[in-house]
N, C-alpha and C positions, 0 to 999 in steps of 0.2 A: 220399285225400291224396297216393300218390304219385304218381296221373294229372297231379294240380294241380301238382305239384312239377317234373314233368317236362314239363310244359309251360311251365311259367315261364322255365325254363331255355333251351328249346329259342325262345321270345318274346325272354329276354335277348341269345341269340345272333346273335338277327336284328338287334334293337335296336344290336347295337355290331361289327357288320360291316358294315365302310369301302366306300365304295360310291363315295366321291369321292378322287381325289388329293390328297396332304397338300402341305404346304409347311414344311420344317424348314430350321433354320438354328445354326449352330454355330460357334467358333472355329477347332475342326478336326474336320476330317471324316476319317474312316476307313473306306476301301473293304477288305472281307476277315473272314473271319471265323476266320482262322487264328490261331495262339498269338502271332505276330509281331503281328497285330491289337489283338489282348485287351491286351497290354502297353503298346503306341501308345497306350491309347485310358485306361489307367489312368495312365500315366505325365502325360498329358495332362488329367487332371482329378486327380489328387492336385498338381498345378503350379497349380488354379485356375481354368483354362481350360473353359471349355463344351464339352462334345464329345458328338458322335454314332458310330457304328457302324452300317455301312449294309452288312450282311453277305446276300451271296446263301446262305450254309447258314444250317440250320435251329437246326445246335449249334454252338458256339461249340469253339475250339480245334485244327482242322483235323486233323493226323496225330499230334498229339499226346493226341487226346482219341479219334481212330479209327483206335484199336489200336496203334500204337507205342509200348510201354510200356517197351522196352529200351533206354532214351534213346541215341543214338548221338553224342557231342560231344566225346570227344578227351580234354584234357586237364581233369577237371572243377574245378582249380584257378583255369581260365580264364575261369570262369562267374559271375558277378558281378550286382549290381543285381536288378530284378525276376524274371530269368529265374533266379538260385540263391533267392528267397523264394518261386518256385514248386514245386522241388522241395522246399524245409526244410517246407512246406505238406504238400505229399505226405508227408513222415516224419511229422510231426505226425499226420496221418490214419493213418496205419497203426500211429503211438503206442497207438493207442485196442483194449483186446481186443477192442470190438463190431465191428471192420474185419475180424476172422477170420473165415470161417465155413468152408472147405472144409479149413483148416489152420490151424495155430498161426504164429506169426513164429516160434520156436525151428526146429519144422519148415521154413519156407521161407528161413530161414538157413543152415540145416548142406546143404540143396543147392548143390554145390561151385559149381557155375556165379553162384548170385546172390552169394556172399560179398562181392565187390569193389562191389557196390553195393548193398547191404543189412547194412552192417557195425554192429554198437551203439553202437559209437562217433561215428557221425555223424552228424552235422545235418539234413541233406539225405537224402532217398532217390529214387535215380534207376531204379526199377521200380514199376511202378504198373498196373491195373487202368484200361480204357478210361474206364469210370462216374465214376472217381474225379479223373482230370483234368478230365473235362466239369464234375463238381462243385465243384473249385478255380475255373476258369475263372468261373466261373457269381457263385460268391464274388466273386470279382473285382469283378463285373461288378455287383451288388449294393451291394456295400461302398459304392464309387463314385457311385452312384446315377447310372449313365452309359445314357443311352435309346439300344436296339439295334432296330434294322428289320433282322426276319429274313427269311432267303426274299425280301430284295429284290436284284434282278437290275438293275446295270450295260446302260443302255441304248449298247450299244456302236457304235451308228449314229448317233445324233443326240442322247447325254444326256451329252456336257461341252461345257458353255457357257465360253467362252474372251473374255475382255478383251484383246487383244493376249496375252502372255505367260503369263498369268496365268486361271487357272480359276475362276470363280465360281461356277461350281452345277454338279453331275449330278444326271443324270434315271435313274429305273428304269425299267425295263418297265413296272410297274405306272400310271405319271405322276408319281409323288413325285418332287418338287424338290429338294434339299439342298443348303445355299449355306453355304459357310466359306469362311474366310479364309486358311487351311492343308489341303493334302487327303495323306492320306498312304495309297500303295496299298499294303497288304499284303496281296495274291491271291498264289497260286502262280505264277498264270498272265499276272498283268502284265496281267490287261485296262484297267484306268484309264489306268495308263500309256500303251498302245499307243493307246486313243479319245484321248487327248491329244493324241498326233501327236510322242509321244517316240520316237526310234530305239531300235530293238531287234536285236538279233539272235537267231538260233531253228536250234537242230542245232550240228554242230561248226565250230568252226571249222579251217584248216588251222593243222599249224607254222608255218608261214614269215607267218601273221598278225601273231603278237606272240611271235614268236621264243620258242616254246617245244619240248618234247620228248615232250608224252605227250596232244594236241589229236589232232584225226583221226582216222582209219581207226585204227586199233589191232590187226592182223592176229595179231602174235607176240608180245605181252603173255599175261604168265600169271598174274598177281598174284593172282591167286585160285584156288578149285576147282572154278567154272563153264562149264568150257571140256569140251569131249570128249578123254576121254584113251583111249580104243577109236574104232580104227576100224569106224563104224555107217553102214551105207548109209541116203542118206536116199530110196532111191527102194520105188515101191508093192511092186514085183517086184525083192529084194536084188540088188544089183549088176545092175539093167536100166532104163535111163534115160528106154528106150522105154515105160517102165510110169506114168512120171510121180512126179512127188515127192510125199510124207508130205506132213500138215496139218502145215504151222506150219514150213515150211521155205521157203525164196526161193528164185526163181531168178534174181534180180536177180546183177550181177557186181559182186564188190567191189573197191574202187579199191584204190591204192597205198597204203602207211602214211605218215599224214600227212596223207594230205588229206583236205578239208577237204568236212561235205556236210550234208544237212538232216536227218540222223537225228535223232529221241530216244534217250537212254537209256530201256530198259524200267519200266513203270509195274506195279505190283501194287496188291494189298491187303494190307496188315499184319492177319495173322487173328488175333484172339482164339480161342484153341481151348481146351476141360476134357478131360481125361479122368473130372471127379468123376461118378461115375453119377447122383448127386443133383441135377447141374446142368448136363445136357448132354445138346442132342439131337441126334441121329444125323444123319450128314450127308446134306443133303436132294440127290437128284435133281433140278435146276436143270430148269426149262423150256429147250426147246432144246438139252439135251444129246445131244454125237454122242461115243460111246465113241470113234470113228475119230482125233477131235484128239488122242488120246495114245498112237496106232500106234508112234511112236519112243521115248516112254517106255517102252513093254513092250520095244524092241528092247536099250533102256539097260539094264533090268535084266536084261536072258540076256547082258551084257555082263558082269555081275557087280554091277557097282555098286552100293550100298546104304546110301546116304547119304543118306538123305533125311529122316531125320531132325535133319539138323546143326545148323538153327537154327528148332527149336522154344525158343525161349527162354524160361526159365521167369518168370512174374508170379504175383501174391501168388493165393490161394486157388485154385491148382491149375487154374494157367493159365497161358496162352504170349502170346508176343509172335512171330508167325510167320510168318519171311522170306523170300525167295527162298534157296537153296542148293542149287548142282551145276548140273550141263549143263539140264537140261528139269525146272522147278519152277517157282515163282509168278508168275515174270518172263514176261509177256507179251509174248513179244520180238518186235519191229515193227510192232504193232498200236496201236503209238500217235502217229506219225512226222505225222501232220497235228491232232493234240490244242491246240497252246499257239494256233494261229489257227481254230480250226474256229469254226463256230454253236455254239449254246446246242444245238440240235437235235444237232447231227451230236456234240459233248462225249456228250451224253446216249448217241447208240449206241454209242460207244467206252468209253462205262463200262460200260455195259450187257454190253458183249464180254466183258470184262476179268472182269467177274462170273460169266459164264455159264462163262467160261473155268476161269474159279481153283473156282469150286463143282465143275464138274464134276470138277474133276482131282481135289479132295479124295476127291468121290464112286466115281470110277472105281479109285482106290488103294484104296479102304477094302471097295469091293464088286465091284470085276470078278472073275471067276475064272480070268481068264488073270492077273491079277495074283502073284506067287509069293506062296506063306503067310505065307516070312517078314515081308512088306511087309503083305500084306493084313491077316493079324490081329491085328498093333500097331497099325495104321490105323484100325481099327474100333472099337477104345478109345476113341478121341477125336471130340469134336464142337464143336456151337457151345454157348457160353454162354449159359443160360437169364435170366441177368440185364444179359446186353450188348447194346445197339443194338435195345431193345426196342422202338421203334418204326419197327423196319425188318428184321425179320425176322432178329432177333440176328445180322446182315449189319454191318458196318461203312458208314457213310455216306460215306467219304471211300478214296479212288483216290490211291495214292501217287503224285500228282504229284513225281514228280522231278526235273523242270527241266521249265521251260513258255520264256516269251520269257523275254531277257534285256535288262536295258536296254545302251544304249551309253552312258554319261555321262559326267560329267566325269573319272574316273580311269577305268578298265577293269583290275578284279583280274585279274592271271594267276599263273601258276605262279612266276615268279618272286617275286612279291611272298608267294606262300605257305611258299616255299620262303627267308623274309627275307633273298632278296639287294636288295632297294631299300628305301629308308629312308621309311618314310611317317611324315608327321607329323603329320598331322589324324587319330589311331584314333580311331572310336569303341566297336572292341572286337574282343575275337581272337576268330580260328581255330584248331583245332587237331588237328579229324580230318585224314585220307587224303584226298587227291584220290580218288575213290572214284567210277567210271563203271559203271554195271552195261551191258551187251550190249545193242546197237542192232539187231541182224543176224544171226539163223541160215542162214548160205550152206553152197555144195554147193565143197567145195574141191576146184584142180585135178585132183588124183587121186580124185575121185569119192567124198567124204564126207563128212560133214554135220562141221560146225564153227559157233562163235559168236563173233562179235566186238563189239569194243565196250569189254571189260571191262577196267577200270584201279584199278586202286589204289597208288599214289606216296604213298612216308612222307612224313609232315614231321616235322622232325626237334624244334622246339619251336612254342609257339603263338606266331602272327603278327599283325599291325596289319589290321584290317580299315579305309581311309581313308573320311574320309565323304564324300567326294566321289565315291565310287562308291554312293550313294543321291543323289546329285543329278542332274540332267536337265542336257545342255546348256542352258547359260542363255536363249542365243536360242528354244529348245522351251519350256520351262516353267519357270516361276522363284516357285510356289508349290504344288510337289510335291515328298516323298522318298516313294521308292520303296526299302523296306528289305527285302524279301524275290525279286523278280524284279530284283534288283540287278547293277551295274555289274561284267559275269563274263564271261571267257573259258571254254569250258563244261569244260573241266578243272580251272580253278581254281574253278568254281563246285559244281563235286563235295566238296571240302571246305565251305566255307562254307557249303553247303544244308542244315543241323543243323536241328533245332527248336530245342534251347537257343541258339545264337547268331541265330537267326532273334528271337528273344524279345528278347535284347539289342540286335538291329540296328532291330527297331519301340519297343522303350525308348529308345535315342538319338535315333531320328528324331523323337520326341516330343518329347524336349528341345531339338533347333534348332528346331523346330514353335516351340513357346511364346516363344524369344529371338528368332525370326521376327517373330510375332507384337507381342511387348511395345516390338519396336525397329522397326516396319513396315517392316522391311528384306525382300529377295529372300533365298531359302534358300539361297541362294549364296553372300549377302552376311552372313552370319552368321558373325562372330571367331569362330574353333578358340578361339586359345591363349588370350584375354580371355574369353570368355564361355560358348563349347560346351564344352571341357573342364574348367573349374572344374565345374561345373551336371555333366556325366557322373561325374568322381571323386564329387562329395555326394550322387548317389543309388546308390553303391558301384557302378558301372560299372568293371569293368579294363580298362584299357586298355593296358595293354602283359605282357612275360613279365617275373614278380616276379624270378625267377631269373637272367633278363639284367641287371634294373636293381641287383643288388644292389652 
């Protein structure tokens, strides 16, 4: 019986594997399978509208669902519409005692660190377990009854078919056709956008751009703890140049501050880690591991340093949400600088790097023996999660894309608009973190020692107007496209707005000019703010301005 059973199944399998290209069609389409996506594509069928999700991941939710459990968004008063019903979703799930199993909520509350967003008092909870976003998301996406093609890949050579202005289908890799009326790109990386033939920019720009103060080269910023505060040679042979430099240092020269040049900021992984012995395996030996990429780590800690704990942040059942922190940690620094235009191919070995990178180092901390005790056997406590990213080698699937392209549209956010000295009046929702740049560049500075640049974090002082015309294309490029997450940014001001919670909010609104697009056959361009986008944003509790200013 079970020969028969397993054959039937493995007959079912053959029976209903596609073998021909489909042909789908929708109101709006949505490229992306990020949390900015998942909301676009809900917003868009609770409004009525047909829609699809044509997501090259496999899960839905992008960095919110792989591993960033420590929400990062600023002001969470600022958070409104479907991106705060996803976190009061989140509380609600962790309402439940069957959600505990490695700890109590009493226990993962009296840890000083999660109070301010684990309080009883509140609605919403903004810390959460990798599983359990994917599971909301998932909801979502159910609820809805919204059809997702996973695993389909944006053919970025010849799969958007263009009418003059205007987009009528993409193609995948695979041959699927997808034809709407509305396409809205929620990728990190801006690919829809860019096969459109929209302008983008990609790295920094200088100051003298858009007349701001914190774009650029960034030499003597210290806003942070990531910088070297010991002088550590970065060459093979201490202080001998003829010996050659450490892995993972440059000898490129770095410019003036200010100007302006093609870096990324550094890409990681947000690690889920346990220390629970019940759910946690030791951390694996990466294929391709070379102890030698973390020569300057071991020199960091005879420096003394011992911080590398800073931001293990805690999530629920004895678990972290785990960041970059200090000079030489998860940041990947310059190994990403041709990521937002590469091939599908060449993305692949850059993640692949970044993996081999960040495993090994965990590895190397927890097990080298030049590592010092006090590092090594805190380290060795902690592992991966036996119940995360189970089909991928309790690995996270997703690459902290941190800025990929940027479009150039009809508004261009910069610091000043972050920092509300201009008066926008088309929001479709605030900001409220840091401008917040992590290191583009670990160079050899003129007196001969390793340093990192890049890194910025500028306050803002209240939450600001995000316009919606920095989701629109110039009109002559596309005029039935937003783009609400690779959005209209100067890359200083796009270090604040790169949030998942306002990312959520910015593919909620673009939903709703979608639909008044749509119902009015009008250009997205040509769509009333003050008649028609902003009533429709305020009724699905969208904020759009600071409560505090308007009182």
């Amino acid at each position: 019986m079970k020969r028969l059973l397993l054959l039937a199944i493995v007959l079912l399998g053959c029976c209903c594997e596609r073998v021909e290209a489909e042909n789908y069609e929708a109101e709006v389409v949505v490229y992306g399978g990020t949390s900015s996506a998942v909301m676009a594509a809900v917003h868009a069928a609770q409004s009525g509208k047909s829609v699809i999700v044509v997501s090259p991941d496999k899960h839905l939710g992008g960095l919110t669902s792989g591993g960033l459990g420590w929400t990062d968004g600023g002001k969470q008063s600022s958070v409104g519409g479907l991106s705060l019903e996803f976190y009061r979703r989140i509380r609600q799930h962790y309402d439940r005692p069957e959600a505990w199993r490695q700890q109590t909520l009493e226990e993962f509350r009296a840890i000083p660190k999660s109070k301010s967003r684990c309080r009883a008092g509140d609605k919403a909870m903004w810390i959460f377990e990798p599983h359990v976003a994917e599971l909301v998301f998932d909801q979502y996406i159910a609820e809805n009854n919204i059809e997702v093609l996973r695993d389909a890949w944006l053919d970025r050579e010849a799969g958007v078919e263009k009418n003059g202005t205007r987009i009528v289908a993409i193609g995948t890799l695979a041959g699927d056709r997808i034809a709407g009326k509305v396409f809205i790109d929620a990728t990190y990386e801006g690919d829809l956008m860019a096969a459109a033939g929209v302008s983008f920019a990609v790295g920094r720009e200088s100051n003298a751009v858009y007349g701001e103060t914190a774009n650029g080269v960034q030499k003597d910023r210290r806003d942070h703890k990531h910088y070297f505060t010991a002088q550590i040679s970065p060459y093979k042979i201490e202080g001998d140049p003829s010996s050659g430099l450490l892995p993972r240092v440059s000898a490129d020269a770095v410019m003036a501050n200010g100007t302006g040049d093609d870096k990324i900021q550094a890409y990681c992984f947000r690690m889920c880690l346990t220390d629970s012995p019940e759910n946690r395996i030791p951390f694996p030996q990466p294929a391709g591991y070379d102890a030698s990429q973390y020569e300057l780590l071991l020199r960091l800690f005879e420096s003394g340093w011992r911080e590398h704990f800073g931001k293990f942040d805690p999530a629920p059942n004895r678990k972290t949400d785990t960041n970059n922190h200090g000079p030489f940690s998860t940041d990947n620094i310059g190994f990403n600088d041709d990521y937002p235009e590469a091939s599908y191919a060449r993305r692949r070995e850059i993640i692949k790097e970044h993996e081999i990178y960040q495993k090994g180092l965990m590895y190397f901390m927890a097990n080298d023996p030049r590592v010092p005790s006090d590092v090594r056997e805190p380290m060795s406590k902690w592992g991966l999660p036996k119940d995360e990213f189970t089909d991928n080698g309790n690995w996270s699937h997703q690459l902290y894309i941190r800025e990929g392209r940027r479009m150039i549209g009809m508004h261009v956010m910069t610091e000043h608009d972050c920092h509300s000295k201009t008066k926008l009046e088309d929001s479709i929702g605030l900001g409220s973190y840091a401008m917040d740049s992590h290191h583009t560049q670990r160079y050899v500075t003129p007196d001969g020692f390793v340093q990192n640049e890049g890194d910025a974090g500028v306050p803002i002082k209240q939450p600001y107007r995000i316009s919606y015309r920095s989701v629109l294309p110039k009109q002559e490029e596309a005029t039935n496209l937003l783009v609400p997450v690779a959005l209209s940014s100067s890359h200083i001001a796009f270090g604040s707005i790169r949030m998942e919670p306002v990312f959520m909010i910015l593919g909620q609104s673009a939903a709703a000019a979608a639909v008044i697009a749509i119902d009015q056959s009008v250009d997205v361009q040509a769509v009333d703010y003050e008649k028609d986008l902003r009533p429709a944003l305020l009724a699905a509790g969208q904020i759009l301005e600071d409560k505090r200013k308007s009182k």
